[in-house]
C-alpha positions as CSV (number, residue, x, y, z in Angstrom):
1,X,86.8,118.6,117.0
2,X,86.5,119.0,113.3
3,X,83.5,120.4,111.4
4,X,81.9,117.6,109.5
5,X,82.1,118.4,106.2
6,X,78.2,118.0,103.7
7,X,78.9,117.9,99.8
8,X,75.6,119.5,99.7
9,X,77.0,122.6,101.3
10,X,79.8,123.0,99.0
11,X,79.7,124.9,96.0
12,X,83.5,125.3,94.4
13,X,86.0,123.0,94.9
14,X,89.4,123.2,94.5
15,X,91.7,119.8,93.7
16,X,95.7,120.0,94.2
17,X,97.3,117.4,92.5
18,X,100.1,118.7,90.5
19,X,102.4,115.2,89.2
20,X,102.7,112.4,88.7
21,X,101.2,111.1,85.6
22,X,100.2,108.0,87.3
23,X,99.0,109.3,90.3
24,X,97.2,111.9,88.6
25,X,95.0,109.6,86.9
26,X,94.1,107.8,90.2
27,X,92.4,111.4,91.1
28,X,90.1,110.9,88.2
29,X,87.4,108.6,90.5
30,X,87.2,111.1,92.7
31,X,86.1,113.6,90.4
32,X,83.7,111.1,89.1
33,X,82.3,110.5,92.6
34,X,82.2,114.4,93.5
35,X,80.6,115.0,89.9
36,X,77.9,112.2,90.4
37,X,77.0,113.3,93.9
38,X,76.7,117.3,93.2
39,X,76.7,117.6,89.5
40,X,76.4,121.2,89.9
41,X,79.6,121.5,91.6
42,X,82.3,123.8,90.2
43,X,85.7,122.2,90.4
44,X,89.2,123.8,89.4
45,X,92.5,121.4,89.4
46,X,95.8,122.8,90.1
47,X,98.1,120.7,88.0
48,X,101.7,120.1,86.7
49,X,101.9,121.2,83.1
50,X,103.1,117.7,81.8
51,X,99.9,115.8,83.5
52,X,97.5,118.8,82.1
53,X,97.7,117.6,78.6
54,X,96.7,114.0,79.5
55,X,92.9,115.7,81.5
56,X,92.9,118.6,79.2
57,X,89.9,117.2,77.9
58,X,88.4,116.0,81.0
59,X,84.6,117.4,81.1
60,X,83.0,119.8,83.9
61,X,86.7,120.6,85.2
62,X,88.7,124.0,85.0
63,X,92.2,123.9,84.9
64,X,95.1,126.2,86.6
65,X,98.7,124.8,85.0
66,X,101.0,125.3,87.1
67,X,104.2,124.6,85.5
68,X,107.5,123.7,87.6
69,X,110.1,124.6,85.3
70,X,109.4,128.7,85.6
71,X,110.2,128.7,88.8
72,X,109.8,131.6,91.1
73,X,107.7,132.9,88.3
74,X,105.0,129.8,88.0
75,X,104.1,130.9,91.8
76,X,103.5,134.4,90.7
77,X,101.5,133.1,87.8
78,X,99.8,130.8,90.5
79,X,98.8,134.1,92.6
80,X,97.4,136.5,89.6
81,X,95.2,133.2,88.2
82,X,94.1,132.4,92.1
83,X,93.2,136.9,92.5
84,X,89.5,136.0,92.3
85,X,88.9,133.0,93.3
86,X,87.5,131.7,96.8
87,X,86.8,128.0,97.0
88,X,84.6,126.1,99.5
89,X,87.0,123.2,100.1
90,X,90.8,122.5,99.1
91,X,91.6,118.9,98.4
92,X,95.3,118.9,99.1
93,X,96.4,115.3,97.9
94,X,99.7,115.9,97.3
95,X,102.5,116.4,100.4
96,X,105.7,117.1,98.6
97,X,107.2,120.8,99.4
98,X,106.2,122.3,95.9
99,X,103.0,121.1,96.6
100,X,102.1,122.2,100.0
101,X,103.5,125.9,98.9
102,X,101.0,125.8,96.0
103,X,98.3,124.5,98.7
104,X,99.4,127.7,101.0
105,X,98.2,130.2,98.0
106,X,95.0,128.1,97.2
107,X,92.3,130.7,99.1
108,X,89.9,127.8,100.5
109,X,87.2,128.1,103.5
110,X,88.0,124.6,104.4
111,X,91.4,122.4,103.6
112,X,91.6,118.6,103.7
113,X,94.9,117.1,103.6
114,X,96.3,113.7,104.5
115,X,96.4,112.6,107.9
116,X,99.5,113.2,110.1
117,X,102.0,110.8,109.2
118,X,102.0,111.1,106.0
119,X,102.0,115.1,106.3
120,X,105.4,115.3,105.1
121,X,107.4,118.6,104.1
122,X,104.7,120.8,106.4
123,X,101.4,119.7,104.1
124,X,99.7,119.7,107.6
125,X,99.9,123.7,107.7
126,X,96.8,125.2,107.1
127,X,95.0,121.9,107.3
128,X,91.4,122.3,108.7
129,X,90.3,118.3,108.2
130,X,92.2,115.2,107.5
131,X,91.4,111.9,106.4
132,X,91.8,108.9,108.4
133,X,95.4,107.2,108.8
134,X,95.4,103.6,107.2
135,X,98.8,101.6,107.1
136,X,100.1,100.9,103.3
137,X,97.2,102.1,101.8
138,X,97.4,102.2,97.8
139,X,97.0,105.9,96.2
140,X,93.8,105.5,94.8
141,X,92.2,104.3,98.1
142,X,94.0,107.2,99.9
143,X,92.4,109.7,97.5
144,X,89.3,108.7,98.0
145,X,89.0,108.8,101.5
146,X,88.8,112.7,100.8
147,X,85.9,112.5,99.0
148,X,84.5,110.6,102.3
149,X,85.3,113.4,104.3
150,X,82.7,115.6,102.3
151,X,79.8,112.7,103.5
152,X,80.1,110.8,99.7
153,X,79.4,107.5,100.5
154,X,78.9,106.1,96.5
155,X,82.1,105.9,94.8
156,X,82.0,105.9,91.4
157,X,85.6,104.1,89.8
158,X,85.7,105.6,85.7
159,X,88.9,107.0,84.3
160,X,87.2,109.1,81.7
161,X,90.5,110.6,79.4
162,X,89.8,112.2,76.7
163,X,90.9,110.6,73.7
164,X,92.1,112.5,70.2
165,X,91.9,111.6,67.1
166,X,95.8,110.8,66.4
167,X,95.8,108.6,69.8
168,X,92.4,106.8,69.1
169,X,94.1,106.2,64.9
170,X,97.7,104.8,66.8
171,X,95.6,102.6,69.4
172,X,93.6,101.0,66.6
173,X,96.5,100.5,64.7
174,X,98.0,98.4,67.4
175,X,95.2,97.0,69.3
176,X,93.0,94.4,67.6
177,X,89.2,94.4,68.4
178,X,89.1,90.2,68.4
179,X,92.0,90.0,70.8
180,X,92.9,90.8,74.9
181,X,95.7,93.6,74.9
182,X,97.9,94.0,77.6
183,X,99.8,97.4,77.8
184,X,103.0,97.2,79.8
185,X,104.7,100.5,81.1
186,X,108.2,99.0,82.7
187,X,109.7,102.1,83.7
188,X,108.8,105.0,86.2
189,X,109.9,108.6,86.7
190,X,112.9,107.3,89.5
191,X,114.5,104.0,89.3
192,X,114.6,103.2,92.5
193,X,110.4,102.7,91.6
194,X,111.0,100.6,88.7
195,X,110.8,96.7,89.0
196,X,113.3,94.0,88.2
197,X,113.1,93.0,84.1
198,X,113.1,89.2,85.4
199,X,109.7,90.3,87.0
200,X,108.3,91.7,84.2
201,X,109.2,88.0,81.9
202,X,107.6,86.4,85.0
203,X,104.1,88.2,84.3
204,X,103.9,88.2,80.7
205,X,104.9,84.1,80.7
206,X,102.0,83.9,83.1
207,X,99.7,85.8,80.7
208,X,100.7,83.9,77.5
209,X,99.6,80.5,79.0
């Protein structure tokens, strides 16, 4: 039987989500939620390089880049940064192969990944605690369910991105105050994600009556 898991107990966290930009930014609530139920935790996020400099800015967070493209020599970059460090927990919410080799280097006491069918590419190695198995569950609600392994029962849903200057000037420029904006993003990272255009005219005739 599993140790239940207290976020009172914990004291450093580690959060693996390396890509992709979207799913990154669903991990963003549970951040919030860990942040509002122990403020005084410390958290480090092991992330893709590309997704860093969208949460570069994100507040009470430190950041180990791990970047894909180097190769054998971003794991070996990966094991000098990780020397010192010994978390509490290891949030593991990624199951691709890259991934669960990162997760494998990640020195944590405790390590909660998915539950067993979605453990693909061995992500169940090394796994002390899993969260509960729910059929076609969205990503967001899927990340959260880790949080509710560590006994957080308030969830708190902000995506709090850090905005510069240049981004804030272009949004402004393009999105009037008096008006509803709707921002469509029609294409994904693989096609086979990517819906039909005819779709797309089907929502934004909706939106326009």
């Amino acid at each position: 039987m599993m140790k239940s898991l207290k976020i009172e107990d914990v004291d450093s966290l580690c959060l693996l989500r390396l890509s992709a930009i979207g799913d990154v930014t669903h991990a963003l609530p549970v951040i919030a939620s860990l942040q509002k139920a122990k403020p005084s935790l410390k958290i480090t996020w092991v992330i893709g390089k590309v997704e860093h400099k969208l949460m570069q800015g994100l507040t009470g967070v430190d950041f180990i880049v791990f970047d894909k493209n180097q190769g054998s020599k971003a794991f070996k970059k990966l094991k000098q940064q990780l020397k010192q460090q010994k978390f509490d927990v290891l949030l593991h919410m990624q199951y691709s192969f890259r991934a669960n080799r990162v997760a494998w280097k990640i020195p944590a006491k405790y390590r909660i990944g998915f539950d067993k069918k979605r453990a693909r590419e061995l992500h169940g190695l090394k796994l002390t605690h899993r969260i509960k198995a729910v059929e076609q569950q969205h990503v967001l609600s899927s990340f959260m369910e880790f949080v509710s392994v560590l006994g957080v029962t308030e969830k708190i849903y902000c995506w709090n991105i850090s905005v510069g200057q240049e981004d804030e000037k272009f949004a402004l420029e393009h999105i009037r105050a008096n008006k509803k904006t709707v921002v469509i993003n029609p294409c994904s990272s693989r096609r086979y994600r990517d819906w039909k255009a005819e779709n797309y005219i089907k929502v934004i005739n909706y939106m326009q009556k």
